[in-house]
N, C-alpha and C positions, 0 to 999 in steps of 0.2 A: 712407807719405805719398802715392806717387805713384797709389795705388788710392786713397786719400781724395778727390785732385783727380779724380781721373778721372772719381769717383763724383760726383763735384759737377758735373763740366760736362756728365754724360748728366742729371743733374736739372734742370739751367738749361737743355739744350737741351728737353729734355722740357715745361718751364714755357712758356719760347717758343713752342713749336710749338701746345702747348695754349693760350695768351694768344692768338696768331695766328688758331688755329682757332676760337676764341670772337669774335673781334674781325671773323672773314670772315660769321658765322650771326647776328652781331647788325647787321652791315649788312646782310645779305637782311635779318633780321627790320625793320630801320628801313624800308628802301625798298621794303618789301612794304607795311608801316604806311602808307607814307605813297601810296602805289597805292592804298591801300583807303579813305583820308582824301580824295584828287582824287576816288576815284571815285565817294564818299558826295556828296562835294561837286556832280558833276557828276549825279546819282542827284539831288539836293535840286533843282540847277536845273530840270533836267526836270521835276522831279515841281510846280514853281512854276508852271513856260510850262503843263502839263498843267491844274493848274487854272483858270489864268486861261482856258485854251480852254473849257474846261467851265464857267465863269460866263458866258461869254461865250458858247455855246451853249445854255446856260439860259437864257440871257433872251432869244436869238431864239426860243427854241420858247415863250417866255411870250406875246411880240408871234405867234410865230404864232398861237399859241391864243386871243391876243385877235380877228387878222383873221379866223379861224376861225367865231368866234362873231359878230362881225360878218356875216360871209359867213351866216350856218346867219340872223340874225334878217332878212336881206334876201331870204334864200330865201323862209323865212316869209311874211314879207308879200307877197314877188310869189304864192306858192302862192295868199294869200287874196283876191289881187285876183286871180287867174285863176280862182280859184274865184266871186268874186264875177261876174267879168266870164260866165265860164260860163251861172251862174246866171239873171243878167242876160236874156244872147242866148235860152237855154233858154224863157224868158218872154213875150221878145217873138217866138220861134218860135211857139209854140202860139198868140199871143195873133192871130197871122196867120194862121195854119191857123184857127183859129175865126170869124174873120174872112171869111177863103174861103170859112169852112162856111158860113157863117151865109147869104153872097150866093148858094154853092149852093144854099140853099134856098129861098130867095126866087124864084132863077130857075127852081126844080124840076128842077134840072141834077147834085143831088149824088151819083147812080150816076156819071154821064159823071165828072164834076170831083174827086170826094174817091173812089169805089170802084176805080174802073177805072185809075188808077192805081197803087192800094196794095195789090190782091188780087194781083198777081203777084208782089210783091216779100215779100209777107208770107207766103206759100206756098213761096216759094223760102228765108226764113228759118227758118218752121217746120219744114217736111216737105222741105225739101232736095231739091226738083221745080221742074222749069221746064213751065209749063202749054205743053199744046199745041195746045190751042185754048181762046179767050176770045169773049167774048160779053156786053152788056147790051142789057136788057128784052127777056127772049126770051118769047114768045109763041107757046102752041099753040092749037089748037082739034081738039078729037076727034069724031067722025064722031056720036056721041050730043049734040052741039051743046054740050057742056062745053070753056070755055075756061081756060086761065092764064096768065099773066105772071109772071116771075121776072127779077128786078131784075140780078142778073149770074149766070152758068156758064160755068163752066171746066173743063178734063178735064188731067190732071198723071196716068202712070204708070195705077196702079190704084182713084184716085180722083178722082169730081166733086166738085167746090165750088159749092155754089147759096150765093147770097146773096140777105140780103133787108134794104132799106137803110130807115130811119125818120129822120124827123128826130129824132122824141123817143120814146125808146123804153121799156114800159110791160109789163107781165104780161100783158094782152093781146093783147101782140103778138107775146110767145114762144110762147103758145100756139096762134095763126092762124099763125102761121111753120111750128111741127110738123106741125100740119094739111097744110102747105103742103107740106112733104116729105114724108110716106106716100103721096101722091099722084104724088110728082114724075117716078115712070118711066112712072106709064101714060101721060102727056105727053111725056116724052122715055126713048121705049123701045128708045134705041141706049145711053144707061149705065146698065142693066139687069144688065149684070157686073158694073159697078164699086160701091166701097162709097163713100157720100155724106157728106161732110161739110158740116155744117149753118153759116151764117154770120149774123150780123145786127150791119148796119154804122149808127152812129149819130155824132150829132156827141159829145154828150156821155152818160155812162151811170150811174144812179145805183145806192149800193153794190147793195141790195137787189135790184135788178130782174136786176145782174147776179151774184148767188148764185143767184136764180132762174135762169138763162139755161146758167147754170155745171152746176144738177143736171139738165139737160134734157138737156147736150151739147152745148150751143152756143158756139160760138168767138165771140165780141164785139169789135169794131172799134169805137172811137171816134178823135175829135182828141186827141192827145198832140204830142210833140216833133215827129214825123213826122206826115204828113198825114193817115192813121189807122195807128195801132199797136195793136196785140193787148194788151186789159185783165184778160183771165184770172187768175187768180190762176197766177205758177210753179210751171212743172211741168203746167200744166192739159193732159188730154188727150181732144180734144176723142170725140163718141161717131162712131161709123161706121155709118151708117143701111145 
């Protein structure tokens, strides 16, 4: 009997221990549950405040996108008023330059007033030279009693510039202009080195005369924006006499 007991109280202490031991793992197991229940819980609140930030920065980037486009359609329109306004001034530019031209002519002043102003600066755009000597209505006379006149000349690096100004400018006139430069060193036989380029400055130039003007070699100055600007077609280079 006393091994019967004995055997009985190492099986209840054995039941105990093991009741004990199940009773210590199912409380981790509850209070781990319930760490992972707070922390779903506290995982949900965030993930609520999260979205509400994120509607709430959807619809400022909606309103930006609205002032956005506002902004892009008032660029627009000042673009087309500054284009217009442009336009505009562009308009009454020439329409002044013409204007001048037209009293140049009248006064018979338009080398002084429209040439002599704009061959330096059109020389310095084109061919990237600063003339180093300028001159209008220059007049020779050669020892055989032949005279000429030439409406303006310039000398820049390795080239003259002879100019020859019209009011209204015609096929005729490119023609007596060429004439006018085969002849132009035995008149002026100090740029005899240099290579010539040809000018004819007008107020205004119609297409034709200046495709004719273009296959001769001749650089064409009329009123544009500027007081005379180069009509060439781009790219045009002019010939070197």
């Amino acid at each position: 009997m006393p091994q019967v007991e004995e055997r009985v109280d190492r099986l209840e202490q054995t039941l105990q221990s093991f009741i004990t031991s199940v009773g210590i793992e199912f409380n981790k197991l509850y209070n781990s549950q319930m760490r992972t229940e707070a922390e779903l819980r506290a995982f949900k609140d965030e993930m609520g405040v999260f979205k509400d930030e994120m509607r709430a920065f959807k619809d400022e980037m909606r309103i930006f996108k609205d002032e956005m486009g506002t902004f892009k359609d008032e660029m627009r329109t000042f673009k087309d008023e500054m284009r217009a306004f442009k336009d505009e001034s562009r308009q009454i530019n020439r329409e002044m330059n013409m204007q001048w031209g037209a009293m140049a002519k009248k006064m018979g002043t338009m080398t002084e007033d429209l040439v002599a102003p704009s061959i330096p600066r059109i020389v310095r755009e084109e061919f990237g030279l600063e003339l180093e000597s300028f001159g209008i209505r220059q007049r020779r006379r050669l020892p055989d009693g032949r005279t000429k006149e030439y409406d303006a000349v310039g000398a820049a690096g390795d080239l003259v510039f002879v100019d020859s100004t019209k009011s209204t400018l015609d096929a005729s006139d490119v023609k007596d202009f060429i004439e006018d430069i085969l002849v132009f060193r035995d008149f002026f036989p100090e740029y005899r080195e240099k290579k010539l380029i040809g000018i004819l400055a007008t107020l205004r130039v119609e297409e034709n005369v200046l495709k004719h003007a273009e296959k001769q070699g001749l650089l064409v100055l009329a009123v544009g924006d500027q007081l005379l600007e180069v009509k060439n077609t781009p790219g045009f280079k002019p010939k070197e006499w």
